[in-house]
C-alpha positions as CSV (number, residue, x, y, z in Angstrom):
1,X,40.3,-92.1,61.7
2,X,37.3,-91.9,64.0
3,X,37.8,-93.0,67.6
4,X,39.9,-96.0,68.6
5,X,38.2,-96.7,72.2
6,X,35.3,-98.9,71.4
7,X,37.4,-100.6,68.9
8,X,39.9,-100.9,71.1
9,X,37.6,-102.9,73.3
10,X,36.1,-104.8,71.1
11,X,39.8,-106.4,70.1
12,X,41.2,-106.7,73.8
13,X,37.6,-108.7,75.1
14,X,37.6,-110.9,71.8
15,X,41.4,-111.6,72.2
16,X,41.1,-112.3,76.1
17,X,38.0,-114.3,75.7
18,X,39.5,-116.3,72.7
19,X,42.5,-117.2,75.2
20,X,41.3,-117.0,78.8
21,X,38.0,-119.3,78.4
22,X,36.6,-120.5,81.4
23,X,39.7,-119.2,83.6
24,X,43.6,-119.5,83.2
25,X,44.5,-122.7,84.6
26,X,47.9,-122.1,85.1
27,X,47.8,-118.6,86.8
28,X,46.0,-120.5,89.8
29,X,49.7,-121.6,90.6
30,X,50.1,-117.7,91.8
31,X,49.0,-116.8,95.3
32,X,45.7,-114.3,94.3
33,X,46.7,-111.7,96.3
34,X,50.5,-111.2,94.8
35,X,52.0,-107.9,93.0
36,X,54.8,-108.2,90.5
37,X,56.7,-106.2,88.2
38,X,57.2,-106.9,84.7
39,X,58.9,-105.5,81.7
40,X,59.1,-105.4,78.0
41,X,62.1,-105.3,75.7
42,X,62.1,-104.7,72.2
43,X,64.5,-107.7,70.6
44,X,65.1,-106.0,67.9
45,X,65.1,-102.4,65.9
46,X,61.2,-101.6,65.2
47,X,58.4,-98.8,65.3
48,X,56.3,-99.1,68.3
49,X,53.0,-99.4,68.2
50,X,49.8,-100.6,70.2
51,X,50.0,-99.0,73.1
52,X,46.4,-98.6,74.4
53,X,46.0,-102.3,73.2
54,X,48.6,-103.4,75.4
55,X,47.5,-101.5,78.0
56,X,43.5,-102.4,78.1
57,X,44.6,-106.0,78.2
58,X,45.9,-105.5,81.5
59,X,43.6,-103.2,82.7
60,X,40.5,-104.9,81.9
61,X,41.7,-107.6,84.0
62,X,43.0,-105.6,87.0
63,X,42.3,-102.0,86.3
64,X,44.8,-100.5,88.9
65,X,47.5,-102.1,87.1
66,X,50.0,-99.1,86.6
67,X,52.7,-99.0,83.3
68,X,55.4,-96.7,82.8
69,X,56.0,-96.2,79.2
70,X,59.8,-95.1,78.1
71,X,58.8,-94.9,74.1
72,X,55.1,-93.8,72.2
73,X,53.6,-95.1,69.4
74,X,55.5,-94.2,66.2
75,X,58.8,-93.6,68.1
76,X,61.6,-95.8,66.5
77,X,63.0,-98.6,68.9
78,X,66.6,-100.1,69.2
79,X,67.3,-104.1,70.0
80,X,67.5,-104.4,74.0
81,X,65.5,-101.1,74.6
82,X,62.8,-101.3,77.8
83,X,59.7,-100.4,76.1
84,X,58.0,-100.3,79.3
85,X,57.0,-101.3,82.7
86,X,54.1,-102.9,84.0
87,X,52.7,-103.1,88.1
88,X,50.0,-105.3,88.9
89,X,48.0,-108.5,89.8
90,X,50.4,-111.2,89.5
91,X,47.9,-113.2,88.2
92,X,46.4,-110.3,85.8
93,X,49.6,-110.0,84.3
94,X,50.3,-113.0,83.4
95,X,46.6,-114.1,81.8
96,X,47.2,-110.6,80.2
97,X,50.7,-111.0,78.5
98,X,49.9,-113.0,75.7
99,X,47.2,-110.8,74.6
100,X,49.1,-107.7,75.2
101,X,52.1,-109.1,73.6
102,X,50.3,-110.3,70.5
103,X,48.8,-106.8,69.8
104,X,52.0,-105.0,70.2
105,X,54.4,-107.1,67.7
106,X,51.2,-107.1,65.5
107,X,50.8,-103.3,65.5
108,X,54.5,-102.6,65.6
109,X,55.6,-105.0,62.4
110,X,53.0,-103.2,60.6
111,X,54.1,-99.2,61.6
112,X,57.4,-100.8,60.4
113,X,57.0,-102.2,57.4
114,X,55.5,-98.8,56.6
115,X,58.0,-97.3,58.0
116,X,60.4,-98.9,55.6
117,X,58.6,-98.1,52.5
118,X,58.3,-94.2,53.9
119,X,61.9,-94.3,54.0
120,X,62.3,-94.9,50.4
121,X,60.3,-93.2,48.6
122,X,61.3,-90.1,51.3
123,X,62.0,-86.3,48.7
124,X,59.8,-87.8,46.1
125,X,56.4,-86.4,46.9
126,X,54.7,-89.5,46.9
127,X,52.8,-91.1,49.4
128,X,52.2,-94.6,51.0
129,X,48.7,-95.9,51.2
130,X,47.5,-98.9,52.6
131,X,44.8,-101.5,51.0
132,X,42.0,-103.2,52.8
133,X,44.4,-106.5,52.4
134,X,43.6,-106.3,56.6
135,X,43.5,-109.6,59.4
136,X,39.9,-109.7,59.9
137,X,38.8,-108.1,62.7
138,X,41.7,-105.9,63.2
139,X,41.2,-103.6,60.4
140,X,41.3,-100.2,62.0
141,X,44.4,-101.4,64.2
142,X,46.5,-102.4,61.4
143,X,45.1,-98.8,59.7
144,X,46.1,-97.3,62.5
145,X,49.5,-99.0,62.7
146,X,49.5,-97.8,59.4
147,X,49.5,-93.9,60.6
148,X,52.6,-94.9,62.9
149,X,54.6,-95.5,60.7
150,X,54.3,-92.6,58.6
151,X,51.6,-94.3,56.1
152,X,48.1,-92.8,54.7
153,X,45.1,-94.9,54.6
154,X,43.1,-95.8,52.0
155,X,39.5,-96.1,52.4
156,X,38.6,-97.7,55.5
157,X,36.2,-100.1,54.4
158,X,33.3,-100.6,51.4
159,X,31.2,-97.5,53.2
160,X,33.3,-94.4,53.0
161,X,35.0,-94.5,49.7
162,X,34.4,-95.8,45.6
163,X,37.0,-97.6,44.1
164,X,35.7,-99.1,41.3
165,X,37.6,-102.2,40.5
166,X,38.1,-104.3,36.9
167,X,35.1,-106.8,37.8
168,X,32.6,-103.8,38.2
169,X,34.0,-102.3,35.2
170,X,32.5,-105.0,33.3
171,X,29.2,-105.7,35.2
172,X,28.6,-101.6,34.6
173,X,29.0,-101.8,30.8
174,X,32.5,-99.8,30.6
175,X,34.6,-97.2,32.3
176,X,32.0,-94.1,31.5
177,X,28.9,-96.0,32.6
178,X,30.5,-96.7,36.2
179,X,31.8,-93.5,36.4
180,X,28.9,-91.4,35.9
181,X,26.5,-93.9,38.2
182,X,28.9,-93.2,40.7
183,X,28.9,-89.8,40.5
184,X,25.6,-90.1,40.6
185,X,25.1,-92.2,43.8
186,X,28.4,-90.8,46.1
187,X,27.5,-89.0,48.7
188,X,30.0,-85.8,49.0
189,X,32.2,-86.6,51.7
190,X,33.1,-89.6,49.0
191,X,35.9,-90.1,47.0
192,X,35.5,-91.8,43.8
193,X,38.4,-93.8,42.1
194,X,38.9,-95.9,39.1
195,X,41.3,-98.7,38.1
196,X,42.9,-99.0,35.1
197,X,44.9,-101.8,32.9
198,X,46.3,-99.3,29.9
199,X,47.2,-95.9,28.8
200,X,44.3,-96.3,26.8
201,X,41.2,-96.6,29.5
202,X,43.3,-94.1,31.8
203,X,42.8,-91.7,28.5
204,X,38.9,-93.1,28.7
205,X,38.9,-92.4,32.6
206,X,40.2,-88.8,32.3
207,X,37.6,-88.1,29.5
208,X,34.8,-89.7,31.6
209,X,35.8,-87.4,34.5
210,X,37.9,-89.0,37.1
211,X,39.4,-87.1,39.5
212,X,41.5,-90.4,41.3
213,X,42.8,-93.5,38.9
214,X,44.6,-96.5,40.0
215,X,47.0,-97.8,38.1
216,X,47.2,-101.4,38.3
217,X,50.3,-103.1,37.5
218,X,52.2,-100.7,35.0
219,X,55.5,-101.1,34.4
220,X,58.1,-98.1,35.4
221,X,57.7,-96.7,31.5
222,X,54.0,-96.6,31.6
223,X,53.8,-95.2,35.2
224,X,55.8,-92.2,33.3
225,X,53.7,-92.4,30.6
226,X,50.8,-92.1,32.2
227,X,51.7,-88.9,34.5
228,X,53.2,-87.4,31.4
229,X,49.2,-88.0,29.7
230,X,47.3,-86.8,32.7
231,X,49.4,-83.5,32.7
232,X,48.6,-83.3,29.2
233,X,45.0,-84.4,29.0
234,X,43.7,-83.0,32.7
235,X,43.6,-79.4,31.2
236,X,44.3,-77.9,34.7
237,X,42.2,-80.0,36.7
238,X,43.9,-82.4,39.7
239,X,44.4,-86.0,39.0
240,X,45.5,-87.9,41.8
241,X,47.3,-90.6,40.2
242,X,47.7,-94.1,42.6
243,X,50.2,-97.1,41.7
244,X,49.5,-100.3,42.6
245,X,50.8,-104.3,42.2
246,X,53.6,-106.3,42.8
247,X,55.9,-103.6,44.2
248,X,58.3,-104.2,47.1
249,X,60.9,-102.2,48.9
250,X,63.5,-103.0,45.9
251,X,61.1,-101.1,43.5
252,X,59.1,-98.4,45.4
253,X,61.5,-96.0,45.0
254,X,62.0,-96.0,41.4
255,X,57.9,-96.0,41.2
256,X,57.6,-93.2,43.4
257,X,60.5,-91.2,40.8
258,X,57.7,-91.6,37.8
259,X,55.9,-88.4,38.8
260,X,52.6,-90.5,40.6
261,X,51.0,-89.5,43.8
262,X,50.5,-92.4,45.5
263,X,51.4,-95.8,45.9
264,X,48.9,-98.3,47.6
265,X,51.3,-101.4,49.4
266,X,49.2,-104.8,50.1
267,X,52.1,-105.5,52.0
268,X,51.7,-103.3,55.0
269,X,49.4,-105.4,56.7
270,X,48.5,-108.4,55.1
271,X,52.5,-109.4,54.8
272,X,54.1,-109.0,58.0
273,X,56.3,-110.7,60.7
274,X,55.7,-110.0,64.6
275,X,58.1,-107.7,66.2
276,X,60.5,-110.0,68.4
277,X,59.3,-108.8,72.0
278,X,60.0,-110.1,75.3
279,X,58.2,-109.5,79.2
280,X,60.0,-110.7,82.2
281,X,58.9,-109.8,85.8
282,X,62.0,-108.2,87.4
């Protein structure tokens, strides 16, 4: 994933513009010139993540603001355990803590959530790969919350990768006639994959010449099908086989047995509860 910094940015100045305005009213209560410490506790079991989000909300309001981290991103937390502890502005910190909060549970439910799906699909070979089923604006967080909890990401956006869906399937005249105009337009840094329905257009993929195929909503028998086919039909050549739709933590595991080498998860970021956290000055 490129670099994070000016991305970084970008999120903490929307975030604190979106909630400071014109000045936080209710900071003014604080004399200006007060230091406080403050820390934050994990309520309940969780991957951390968002660290430099959480930080460069504070700093970019008072940039000597010191914190003392006791985990890193990706490290697994326990309920009640200090995450942290922050120095600073009064004032700073408190304008800050909503915004820093609001990063971390984000980032953290979504290292998680991946987490758990790594978990279960863990001595199959598969992997877990994420969609771009992202909160607007925060894709490369969530993709990087992603990472943290022991996921792969997908493409990152429409730019760097082909994936060429049912809808342009049809507007392209058929799964040859998209395949080879996007062989002939990728650039080769690009990946090129294709979505199928059946057994019978991944046969028509694999004869057209894909090298990635997604299969979209197969049930457990046709997943085994279909690696069974690819073996058969590749003739040597490295198929990376993706499955994808309406699978949860119940059924990943048994999707993941069925021989595939991916399996792409909505889920990681778009279906997601905050990570209960807490900061209290001390």
């Amino acid at each position: 994933m490129k670099d994070l910094r000016d991305e970084i940015q970008r999120n903490v100045q929307q975030a604190l513009t979106e909630d400071v305005g014109e000045g936080d009213l209710t900071a003014a209560l604080i004399p200006s010139g007060t230091t406080m410490n403050a820390s934050v506790i994990s309520r309940e079991d969780a991957v951390l993540c968002g660290m430099q989000w959480f930080a460069t909300c504070f700093m970019t309001l008072a940039p000597d603001t010191v914190i003392d981290w006791f985990a890193k991103d990706g490290d697994k937390l326990q309920a009640g355990q200090k995450l942290c502890e922050v120095t600073g502005n009064a004032r700073a910190l408190l304008t800050a803590e909503r915004s820093a909060l609001n990063f971390l549970q984000l980032l953290s439910a979504v290292a998680t959530q991946t987490r758990h799906y790594v978990d279960a699909i863990a001595g199959t070979g598969a992997a877990i790969v994420d969609t771009r089923k992202t909160l607007p604006g925060l894709r490369m967080a969530q993709k990087y919350a992603v990472t943290c909890g022991g996921g792969i990401n997908h493409r990152l956006g429409l730019y760097d990768g082909i994936l060429i869906k049912e809808n342009h399937i049809m507007a392209a005249g058929g799964i040859k006639p998209a395949l080879v105009k996007a062989q002939e337009i990728a650039p080769p840094h690009v990946f090129i994959q294709i979505e199928v329905e059946s057994l019978q257009e991944l046969q028509e993929a694999i004869a057209a010449g894909a090298s990635m195929v997604l299969l979209d909503n197969f049930s457990l028998r046709q997943l085994s099908d279909a690696v069974t086919l690819t073996r058969q039909q590749a003739g040597g050549e490295r198929i990376i086989l993706e499955a994808s739709g309406n699978i949860n933590l119940q059924t990943v595991r048994q999707v993941a047995e069925t021989g595939v080498d991916r399996i792409s998860i909505g889920g990681l970021t778009k279906n997601i509860q905050a990570i209960d956290l807490s900061m209290r000055f001390i």
